[in-house]
N, C-alpha and C positions, 0 to 999 in steps of 0.2 A: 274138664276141657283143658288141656296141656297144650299152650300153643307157645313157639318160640320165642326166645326174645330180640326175635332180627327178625324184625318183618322188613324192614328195606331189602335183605337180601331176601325175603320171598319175591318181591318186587321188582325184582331183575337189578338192585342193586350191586353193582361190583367194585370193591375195596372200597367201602363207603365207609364213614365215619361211626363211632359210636352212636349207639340212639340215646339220641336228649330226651329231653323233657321236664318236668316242673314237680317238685314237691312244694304243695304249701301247708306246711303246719300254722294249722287256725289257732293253737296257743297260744303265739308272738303274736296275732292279727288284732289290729287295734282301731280297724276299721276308719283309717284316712280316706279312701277310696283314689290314694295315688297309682295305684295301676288300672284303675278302669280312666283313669287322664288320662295317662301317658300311653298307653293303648288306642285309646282318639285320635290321640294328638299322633303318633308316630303315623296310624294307616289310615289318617284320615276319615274314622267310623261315624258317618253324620250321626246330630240331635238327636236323640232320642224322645224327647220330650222333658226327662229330669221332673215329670210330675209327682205333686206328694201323694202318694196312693194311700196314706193313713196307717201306715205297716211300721212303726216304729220311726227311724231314721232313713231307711231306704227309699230311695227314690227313683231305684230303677227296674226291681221288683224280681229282674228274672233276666238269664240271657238272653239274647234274643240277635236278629241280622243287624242291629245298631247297637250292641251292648256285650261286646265279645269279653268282658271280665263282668261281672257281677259280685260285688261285696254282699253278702248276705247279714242283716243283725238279729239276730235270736234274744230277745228276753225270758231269762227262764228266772219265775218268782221262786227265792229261796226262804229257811226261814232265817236267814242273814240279809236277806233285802233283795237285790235284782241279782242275776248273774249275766252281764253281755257274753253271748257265745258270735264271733265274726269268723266270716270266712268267704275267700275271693277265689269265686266259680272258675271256670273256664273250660272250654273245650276239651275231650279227654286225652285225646290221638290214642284212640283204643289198639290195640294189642289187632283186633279181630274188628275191624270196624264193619259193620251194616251199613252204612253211609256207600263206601266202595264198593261195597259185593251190588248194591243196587245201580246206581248212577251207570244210566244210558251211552253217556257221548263223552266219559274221560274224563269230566273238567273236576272230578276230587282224584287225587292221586297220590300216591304214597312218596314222601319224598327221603331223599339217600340218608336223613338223621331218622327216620321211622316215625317221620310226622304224618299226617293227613292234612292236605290242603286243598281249597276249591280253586281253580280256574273261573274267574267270573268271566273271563270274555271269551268261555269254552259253555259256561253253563247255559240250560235253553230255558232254565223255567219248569221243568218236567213236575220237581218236589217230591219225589219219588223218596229221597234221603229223610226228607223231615220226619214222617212216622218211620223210618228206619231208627232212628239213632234211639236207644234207651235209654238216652237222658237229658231228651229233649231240647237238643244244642241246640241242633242246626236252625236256620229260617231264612224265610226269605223276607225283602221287603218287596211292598205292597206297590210301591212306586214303579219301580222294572221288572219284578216278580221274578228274580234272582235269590239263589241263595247264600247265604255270608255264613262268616264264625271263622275262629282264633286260626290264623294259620303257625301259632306259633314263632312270629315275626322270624317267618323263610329265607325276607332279604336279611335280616340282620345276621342273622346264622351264617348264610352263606359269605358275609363279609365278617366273620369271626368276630359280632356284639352278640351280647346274648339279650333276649328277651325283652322291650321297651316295660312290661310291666315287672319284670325281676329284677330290671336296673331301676326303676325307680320307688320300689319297695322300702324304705326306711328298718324295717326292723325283721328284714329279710325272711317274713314267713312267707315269701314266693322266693322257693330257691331254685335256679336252673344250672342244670347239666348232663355229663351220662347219666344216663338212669340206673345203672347197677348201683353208680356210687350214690346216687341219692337214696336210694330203698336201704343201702346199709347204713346211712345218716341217721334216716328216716327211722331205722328200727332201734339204735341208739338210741335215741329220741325221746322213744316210746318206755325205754326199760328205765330213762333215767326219771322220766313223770309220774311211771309207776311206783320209784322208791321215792320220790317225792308225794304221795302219796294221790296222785290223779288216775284213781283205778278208772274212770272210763275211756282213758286214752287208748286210740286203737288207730288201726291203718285201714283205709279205703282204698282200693283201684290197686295193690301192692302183690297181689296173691295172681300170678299166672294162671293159674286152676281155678278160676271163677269163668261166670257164664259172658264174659268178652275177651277172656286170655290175659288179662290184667291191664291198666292203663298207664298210657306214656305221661298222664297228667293224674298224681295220685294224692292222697289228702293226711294228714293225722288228724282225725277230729278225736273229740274231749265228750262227746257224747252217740247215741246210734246216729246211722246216715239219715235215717228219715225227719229227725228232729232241722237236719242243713235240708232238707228237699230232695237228697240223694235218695235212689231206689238202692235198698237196702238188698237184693239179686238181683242186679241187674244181670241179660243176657243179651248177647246178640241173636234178633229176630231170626235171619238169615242161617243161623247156624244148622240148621236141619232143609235148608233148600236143596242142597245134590240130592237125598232123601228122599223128599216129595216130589221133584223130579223126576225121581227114576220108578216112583208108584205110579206118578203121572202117565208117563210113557207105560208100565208096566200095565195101569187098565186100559189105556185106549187101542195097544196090541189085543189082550184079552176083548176088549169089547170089537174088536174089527174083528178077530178069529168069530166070536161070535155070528155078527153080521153074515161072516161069507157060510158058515156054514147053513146058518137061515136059508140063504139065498139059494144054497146048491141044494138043499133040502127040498126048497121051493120049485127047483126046476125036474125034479126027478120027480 
């Protein structure tokens, strides 16, 4: 699945900006959970609750419509003792996103840096997008049954800051910017871990030819995806809807040629 890497300009964008986005290598992640703050605090993302769900150190368990960064902590028992594996989730702004190809009335829209972002005072509530997404962003909350999740801080962009969770990163494993130039960082990265001797380092969401066109929010993890909660192929649902569409329409002509010819059969 070969899909470009300007989706704004499939978007009707014109002379639009590079497409940003976020590399976070979970290496540096040291698990402060200063960007799921400063992510609150800049758009305002109420309480979540901050229960202790028993899961290690994590207290906020999973993204969700009040939790648009998620730090994830992994204890993997070695026979050297514990190994922390951290890493800070977030919305992918997929290459090919399902979230858009579904949504009814406009309110997720591709914006001119190749982000995805929802309009909440566009959206009806429908939820249509939530089992769309393959990696279980998106949500609503319960309270106005609206849906939320990362817009990629749009206004900060559009006023040339980048990202309230990449600025306030401490040891910059959420890095923001073009995305070409992050993926060449990113692979840098990768080759130098490897001759330092971390053969499971690998890139997630970086590969255009995976089943969502690759992602504008991509990862270097230190182990497989499934071990962070990532789906290890992800795809976009939607990808085969023109498809079944046109079978769709293809039998319901078949099944009406049918009918009429019943029908004139019937009257002769």
């Amino acid at each position: 699945m070969t899909v470009t890497n300007d989706p704004a300009g499939l978007a009707g964008h014109r002379d639009h900006p590079a497409r940003m986005g976020f590399f976070t290598d979970t290496s540096i992640c040291i698990g402060c959970k200063a960007c799921e703050v400063a992510c609150k605090e800049w758009n305002k993302v109420p309480d979540d609750g901050l229960n202790f769900l028993g899961t290690s150190y994590d207290n906020t368990g999973a993204l969700g419509a009040n939790s648009w960064r998620h730090v994830a902590f992994i204890e993997q028992p070695r026979q050297a003792g514990i190994r922390w594996l951290m890493s800070s989730d977030v919305c992918k702004h997929c290459t090919s996103a399902a979230c858009l190809d579904v949504c009814p009335t406009g309110a997720l829209f591709r914006t001119e840096f190749g982000t995805v972002v929802v309009q909440d005072d566009v959206c009806n509530g429908c939820g249509y997008c939530v089992p769309a997404c393959p990696f279980g962003v998106i949500d609503k909350r319960p309270d106005d049954g609206r849906v939320w999740k990362c817009t990629l801080c749009y206004d900060r962009l559009r006023g040339g800051l980048e990202p309230a969770c990449a600025q306030a990163c401490p040891t910059k494993s959420i890095q923001f910017g073009p995305l070409e130039e992050l993926q060449a960082r990113a692979r840098a990265r990768v080759e130098r871990l490897h001759h330092d001797g971390e053969s499971g380092a690998q890139l997630y969401g970086a590969d255009g030819d995976d089943g969502v066109g690759g992602l504008g929010a991509f990862f270097l993890l230190l182990d497989q995806p499934e071990v962070y909660g990532l789906p290890p192929d992800p795809v976009v649902p939607t990808r085969d809807l023109g498809r079944t569409w046109r079978a769709a329409a293809a039998s319901a002509a078949a099944f009406a040629a049918a009918v009429g010819a019943a029908f004139l059969g019937a009257r002769r």
